[in-house]
C-alpha positions in Angstrom: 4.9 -19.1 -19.2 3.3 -16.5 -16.4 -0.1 -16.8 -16.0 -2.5 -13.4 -15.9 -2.5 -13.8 -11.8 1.3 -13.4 -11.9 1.6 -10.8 -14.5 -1.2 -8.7 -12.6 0.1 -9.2 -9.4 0.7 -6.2 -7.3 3.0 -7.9 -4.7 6.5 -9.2 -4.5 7.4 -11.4 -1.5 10.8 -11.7 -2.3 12.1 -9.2 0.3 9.7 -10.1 3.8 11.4 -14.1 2.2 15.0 -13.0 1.9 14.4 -11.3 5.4 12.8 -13.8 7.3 14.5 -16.3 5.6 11.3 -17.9 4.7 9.9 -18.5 8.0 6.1 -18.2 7.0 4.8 -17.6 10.5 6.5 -14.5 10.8 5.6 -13.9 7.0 2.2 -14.3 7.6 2.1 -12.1 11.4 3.7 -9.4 9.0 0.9 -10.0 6.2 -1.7 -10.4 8.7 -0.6 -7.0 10.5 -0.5 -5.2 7.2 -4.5 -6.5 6.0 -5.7 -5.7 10.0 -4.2 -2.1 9.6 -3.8 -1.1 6.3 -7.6 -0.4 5.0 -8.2 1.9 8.0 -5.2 4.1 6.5 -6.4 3.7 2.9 -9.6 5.1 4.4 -7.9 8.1 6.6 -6.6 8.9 3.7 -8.9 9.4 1.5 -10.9 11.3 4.0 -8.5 13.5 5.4 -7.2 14.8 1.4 -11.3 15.4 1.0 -11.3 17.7 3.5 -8.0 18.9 2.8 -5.8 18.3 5.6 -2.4 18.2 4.1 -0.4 17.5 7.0 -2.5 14.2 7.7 -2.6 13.2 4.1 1.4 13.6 3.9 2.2 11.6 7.0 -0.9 8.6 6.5 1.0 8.7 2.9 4.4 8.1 4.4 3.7 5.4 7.0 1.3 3.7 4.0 4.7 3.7 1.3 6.7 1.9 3.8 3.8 -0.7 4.3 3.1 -1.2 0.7 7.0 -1.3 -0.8 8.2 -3.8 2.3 5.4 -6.1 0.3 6.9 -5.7 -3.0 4.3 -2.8 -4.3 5.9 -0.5 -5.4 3.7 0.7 -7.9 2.0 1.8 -4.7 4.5 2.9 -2.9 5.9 5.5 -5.2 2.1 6.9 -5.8 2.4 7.5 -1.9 5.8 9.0 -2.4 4.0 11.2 -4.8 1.0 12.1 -2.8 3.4 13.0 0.3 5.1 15.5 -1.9 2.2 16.9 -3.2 0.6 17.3 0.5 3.3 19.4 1.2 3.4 21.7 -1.7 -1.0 21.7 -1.0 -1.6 20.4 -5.3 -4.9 19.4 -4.4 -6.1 18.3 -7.8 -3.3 15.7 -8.4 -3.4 14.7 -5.0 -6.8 13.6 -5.2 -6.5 12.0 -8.0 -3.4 10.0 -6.8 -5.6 9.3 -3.6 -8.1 7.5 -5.8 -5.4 5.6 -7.5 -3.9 4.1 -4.1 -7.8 3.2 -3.0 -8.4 1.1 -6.2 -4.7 -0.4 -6.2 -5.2 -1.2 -2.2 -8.7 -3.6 -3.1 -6.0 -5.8 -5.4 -3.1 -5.8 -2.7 -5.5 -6.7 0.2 -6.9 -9.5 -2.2 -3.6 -11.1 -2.8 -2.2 -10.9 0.7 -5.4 -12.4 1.7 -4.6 -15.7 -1.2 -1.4 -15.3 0.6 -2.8 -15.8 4.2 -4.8 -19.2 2.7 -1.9 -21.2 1.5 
């Protein structure tokens, strides 16, 4: 039986496993990378679709989906898909919304690579 940790959990391993063929040093470099980086986007983000600068938001969004999906959340990953198309076609309301999403999502995903990083 899953416990509620694995049924919540935002991340999926499976692919940086299958392409690193388990090698955890070069999992956790990749991990690491990913929590030293990633806030500052989720950040840059936010700030740049409050003041509405759609050609940021659409390429922060596009380097952040790649991040998120190589680390199994996709969840994420296609919100970002989402926000990258709406930056381009300027639909501020859902794009904001979307934004807020990805911030709240993000706090989860950098908590469980972090339980990652401790192991």
């Amino acid at each position: 039986m899953n416990s509620n940790k694995e049924l919540n959990s935002q991340i999926n391993l499976t692919y940086l496993e299958t392409t690193f063929g388990n090698n955890r040093m070069i999992i956790n470099k990749v991990l690491s990378s990913f929590l030293n980086n990633t806030p500052q986007l989720v950040e840059d983000l936010s700030l740049n679709a409050v003041n509405s600068k759609w050609e940021d938001v659409q390429m922060i969004a596009h380097k952040m989906k790649s991040s998120f999906n190589t680390l199994g959340a996709t969840s994420i990953g296609n919100i970002l898909a989402e926000i990258e198309r709406g930056a381009c076609d300027k639909k501020v309301e859902s794009i904001l919304d979307m934004v807020n999403q990805v911030k709240e999502l993000s706090q989860h995903v950098f908590k469980e690579v972090q339980l990652e990083l401790n192991k």
